[in-house]
Biotite code that builds the C-alpha atoms (Angstrom):
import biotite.structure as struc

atoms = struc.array([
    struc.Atom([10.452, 32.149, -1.433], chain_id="A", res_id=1, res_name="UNK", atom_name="CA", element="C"),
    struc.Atom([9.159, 31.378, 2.043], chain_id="A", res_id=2, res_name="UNK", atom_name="CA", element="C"),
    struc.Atom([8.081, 27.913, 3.349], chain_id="A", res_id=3, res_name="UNK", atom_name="CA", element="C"),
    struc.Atom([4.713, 27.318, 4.616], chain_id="A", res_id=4, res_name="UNK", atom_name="CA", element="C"),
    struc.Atom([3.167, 24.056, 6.414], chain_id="A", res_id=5, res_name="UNK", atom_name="CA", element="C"),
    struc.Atom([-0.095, 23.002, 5.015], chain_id="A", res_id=6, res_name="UNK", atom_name="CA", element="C"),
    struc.Atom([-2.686, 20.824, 7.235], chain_id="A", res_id=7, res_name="UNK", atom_name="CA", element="C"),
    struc.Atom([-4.705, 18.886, 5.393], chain_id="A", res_id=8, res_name="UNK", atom_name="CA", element="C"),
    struc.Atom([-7.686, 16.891, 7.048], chain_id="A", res_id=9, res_name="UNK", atom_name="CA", element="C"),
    struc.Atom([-8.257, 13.443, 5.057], chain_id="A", res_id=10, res_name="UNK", atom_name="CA", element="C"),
    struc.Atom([-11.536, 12.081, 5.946], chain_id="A", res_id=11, res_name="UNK", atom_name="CA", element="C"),
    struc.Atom([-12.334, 8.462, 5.051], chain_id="A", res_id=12, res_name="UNK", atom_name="CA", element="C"),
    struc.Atom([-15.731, 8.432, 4.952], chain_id="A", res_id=13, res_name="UNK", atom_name="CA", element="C"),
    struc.Atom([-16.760, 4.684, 4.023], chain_id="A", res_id=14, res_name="UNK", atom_name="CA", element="C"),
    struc.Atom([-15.326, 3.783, 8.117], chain_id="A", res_id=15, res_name="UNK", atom_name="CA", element="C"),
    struc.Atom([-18.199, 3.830, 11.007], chain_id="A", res_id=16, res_name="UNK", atom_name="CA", element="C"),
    struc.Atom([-17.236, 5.851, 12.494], chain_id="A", res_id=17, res_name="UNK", atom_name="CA", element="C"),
    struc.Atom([-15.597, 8.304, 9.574], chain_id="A", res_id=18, res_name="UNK", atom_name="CA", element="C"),
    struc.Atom([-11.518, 8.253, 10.207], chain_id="A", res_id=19, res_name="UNK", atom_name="CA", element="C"),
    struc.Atom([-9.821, 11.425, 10.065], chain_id="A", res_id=20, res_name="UNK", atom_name="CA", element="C"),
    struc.Atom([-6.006, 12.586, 9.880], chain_id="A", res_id=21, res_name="UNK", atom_name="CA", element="C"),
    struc.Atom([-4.567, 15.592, 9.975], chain_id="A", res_id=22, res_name="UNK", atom_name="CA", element="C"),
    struc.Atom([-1.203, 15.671, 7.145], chain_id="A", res_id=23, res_name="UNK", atom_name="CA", element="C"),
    struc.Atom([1.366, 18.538, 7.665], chain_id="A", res_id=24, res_name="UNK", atom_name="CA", element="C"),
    struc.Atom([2.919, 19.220, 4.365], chain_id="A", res_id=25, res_name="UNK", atom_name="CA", element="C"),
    struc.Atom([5.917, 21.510, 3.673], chain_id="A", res_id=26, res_name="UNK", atom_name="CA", element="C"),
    struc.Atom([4.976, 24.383, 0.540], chain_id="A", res_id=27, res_name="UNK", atom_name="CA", element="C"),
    struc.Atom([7.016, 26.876, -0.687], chain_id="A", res_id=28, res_name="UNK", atom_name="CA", element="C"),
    struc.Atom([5.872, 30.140, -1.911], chain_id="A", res_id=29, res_name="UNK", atom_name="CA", element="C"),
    struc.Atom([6.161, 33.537, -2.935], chain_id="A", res_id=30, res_name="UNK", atom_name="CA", element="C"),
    struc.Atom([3.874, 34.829, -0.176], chain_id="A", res_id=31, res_name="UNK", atom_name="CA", element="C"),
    struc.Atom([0.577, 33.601, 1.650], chain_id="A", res_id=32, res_name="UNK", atom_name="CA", element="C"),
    struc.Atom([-1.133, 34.741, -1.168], chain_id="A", res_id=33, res_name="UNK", atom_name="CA", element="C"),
    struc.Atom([0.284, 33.253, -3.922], chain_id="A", res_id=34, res_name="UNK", atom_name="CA", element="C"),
    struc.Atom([0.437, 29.715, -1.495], chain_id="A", res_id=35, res_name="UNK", atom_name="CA", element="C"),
    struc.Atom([-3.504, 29.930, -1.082], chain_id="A", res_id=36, res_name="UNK", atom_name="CA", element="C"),
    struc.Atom([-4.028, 30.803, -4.846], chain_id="A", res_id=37, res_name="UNK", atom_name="CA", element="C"),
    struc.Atom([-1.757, 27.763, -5.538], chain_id="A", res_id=38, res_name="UNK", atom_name="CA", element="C"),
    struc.Atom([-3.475, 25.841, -3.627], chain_id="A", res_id=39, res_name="UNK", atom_name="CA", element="C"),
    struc.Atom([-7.331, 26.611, -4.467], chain_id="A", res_id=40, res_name="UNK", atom_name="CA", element="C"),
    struc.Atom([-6.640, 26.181, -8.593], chain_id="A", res_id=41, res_name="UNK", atom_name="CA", element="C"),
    struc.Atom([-4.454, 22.925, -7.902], chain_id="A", res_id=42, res_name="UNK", atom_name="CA", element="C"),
    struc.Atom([-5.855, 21.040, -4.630], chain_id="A", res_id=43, res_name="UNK", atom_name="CA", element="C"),
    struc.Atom([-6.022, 17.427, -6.222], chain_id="A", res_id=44, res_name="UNK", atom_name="CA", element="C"),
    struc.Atom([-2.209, 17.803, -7.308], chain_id="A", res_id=45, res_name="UNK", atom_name="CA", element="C"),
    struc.Atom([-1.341, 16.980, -3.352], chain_id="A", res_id=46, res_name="UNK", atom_name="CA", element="C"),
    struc.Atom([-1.698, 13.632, -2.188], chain_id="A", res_id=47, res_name="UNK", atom_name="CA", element="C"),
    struc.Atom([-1.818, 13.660, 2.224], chain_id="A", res_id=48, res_name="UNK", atom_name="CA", element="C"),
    struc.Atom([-3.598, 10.779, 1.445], chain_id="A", res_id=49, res_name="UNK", atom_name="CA", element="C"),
    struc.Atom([-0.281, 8.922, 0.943], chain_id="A", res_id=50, res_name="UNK", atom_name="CA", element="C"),
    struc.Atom([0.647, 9.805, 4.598], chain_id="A", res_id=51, res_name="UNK", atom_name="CA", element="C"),
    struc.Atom([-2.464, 7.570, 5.567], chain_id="A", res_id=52, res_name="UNK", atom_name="CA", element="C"),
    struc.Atom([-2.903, 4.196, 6.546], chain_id="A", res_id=53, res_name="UNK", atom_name="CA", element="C"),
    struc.Atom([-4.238, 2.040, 2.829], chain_id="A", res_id=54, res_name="UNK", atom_name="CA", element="C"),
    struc.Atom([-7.427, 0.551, 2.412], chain_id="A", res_id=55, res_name="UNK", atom_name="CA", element="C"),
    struc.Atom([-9.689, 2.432, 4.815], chain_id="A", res_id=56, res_name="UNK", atom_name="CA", element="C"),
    struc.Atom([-12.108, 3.535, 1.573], chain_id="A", res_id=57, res_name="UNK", atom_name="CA", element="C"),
    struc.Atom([-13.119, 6.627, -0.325], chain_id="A", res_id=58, res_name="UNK", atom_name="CA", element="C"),
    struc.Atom([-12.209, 9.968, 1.308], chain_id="A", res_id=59, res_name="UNK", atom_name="CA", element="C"),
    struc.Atom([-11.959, 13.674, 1.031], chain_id="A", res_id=60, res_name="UNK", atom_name="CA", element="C"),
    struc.Atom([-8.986, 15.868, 1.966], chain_id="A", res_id=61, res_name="UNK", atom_name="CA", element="C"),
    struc.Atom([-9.112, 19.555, 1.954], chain_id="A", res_id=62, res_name="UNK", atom_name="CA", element="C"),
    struc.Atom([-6.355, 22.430, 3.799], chain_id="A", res_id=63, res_name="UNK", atom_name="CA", element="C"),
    struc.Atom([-7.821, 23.714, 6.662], chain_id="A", res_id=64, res_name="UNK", atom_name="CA", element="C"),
    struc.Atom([-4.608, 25.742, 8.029], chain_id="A", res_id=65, res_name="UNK", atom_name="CA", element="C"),
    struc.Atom([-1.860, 27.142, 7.304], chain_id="A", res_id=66, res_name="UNK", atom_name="CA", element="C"),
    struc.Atom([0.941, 27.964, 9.761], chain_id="A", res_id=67, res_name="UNK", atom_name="CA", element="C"),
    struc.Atom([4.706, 29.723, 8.949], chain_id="A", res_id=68, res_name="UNK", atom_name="CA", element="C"),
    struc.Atom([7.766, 27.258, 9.817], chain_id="A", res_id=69, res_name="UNK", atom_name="CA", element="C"),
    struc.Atom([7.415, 28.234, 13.809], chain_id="A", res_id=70, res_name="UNK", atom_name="CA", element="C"),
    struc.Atom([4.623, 26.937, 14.040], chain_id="A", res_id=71, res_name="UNK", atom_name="CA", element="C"),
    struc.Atom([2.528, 30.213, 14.014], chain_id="A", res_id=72, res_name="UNK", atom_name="CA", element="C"),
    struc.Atom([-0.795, 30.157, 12.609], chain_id="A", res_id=73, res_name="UNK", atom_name="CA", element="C"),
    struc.Atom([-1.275, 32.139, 9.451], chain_id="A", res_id=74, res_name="UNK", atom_name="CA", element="C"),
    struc.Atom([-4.708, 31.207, 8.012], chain_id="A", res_id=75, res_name="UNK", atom_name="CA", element="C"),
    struc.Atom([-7.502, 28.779, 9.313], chain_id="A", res_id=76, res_name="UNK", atom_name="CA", element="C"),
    struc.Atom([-10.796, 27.743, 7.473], chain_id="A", res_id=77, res_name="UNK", atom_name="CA", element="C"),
    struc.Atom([-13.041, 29.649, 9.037], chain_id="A", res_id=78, res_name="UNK", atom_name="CA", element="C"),
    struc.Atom([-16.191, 27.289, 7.801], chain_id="A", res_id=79, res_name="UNK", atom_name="CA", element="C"),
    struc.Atom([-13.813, 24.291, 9.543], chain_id="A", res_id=80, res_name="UNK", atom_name="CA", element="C"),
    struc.Atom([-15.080, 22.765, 13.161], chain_id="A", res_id=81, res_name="UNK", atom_name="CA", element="C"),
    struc.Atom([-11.337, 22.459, 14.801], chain_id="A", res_id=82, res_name="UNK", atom_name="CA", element="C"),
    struc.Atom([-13.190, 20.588, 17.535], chain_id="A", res_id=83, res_name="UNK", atom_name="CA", element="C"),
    struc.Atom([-11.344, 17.100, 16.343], chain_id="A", res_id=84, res_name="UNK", atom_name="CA", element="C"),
    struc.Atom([-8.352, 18.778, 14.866], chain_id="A", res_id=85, res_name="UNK", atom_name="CA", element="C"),
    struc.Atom([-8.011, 20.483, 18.779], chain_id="A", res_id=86, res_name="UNK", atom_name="CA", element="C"),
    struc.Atom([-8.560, 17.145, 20.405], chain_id="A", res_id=87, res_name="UNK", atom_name="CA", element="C"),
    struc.Atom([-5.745, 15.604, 18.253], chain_id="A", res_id=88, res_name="UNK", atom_name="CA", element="C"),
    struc.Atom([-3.048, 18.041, 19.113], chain_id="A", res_id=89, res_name="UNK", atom_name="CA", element="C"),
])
């Protein structure tokens, strides 16, 4: 098993202007593979939410990266505009 970190981007939407957080979360998996086929049948199982303030509304969260326990970037949504994420780091 190797471990993975996860960045998820939970966007409350209901805030003017729309709040956004970025949630590292520790996986563990066989490989990348099996992580990212984990994660696209069983998204709404993980709750980055919880690492949020409360009350700020309806959101969304979805992974945009992936990175190995270094640090090192593995996978990135390529659809994803980083432009906030970037600013944030």
């Amino acid at each position: 098993m190797e471990n993975f970190i996860v960045v998820w981007e939970v966007k409350y939407y209901e805030q003017e202007p729309e709040k956004i957080f970025y949630v590292d979360e520790l996986n563990s998996s066989k490989n990348l593979e099996s992580l990212m086929d984990h994660l696209g049948e069983n998204s709404v199982d993980h709750t980055p939410e919880d690492e949020t303030p409360i009350g700020l509304g309806d959101f969304n969260i979805e992974w945009i990266m992936i990175k190995d326990m270094a640090g090192k970037e593995l996978w990135r949504d390529e659809d994803y505009d980083f432009d906030d994420y970037n600013k944030q780091q």
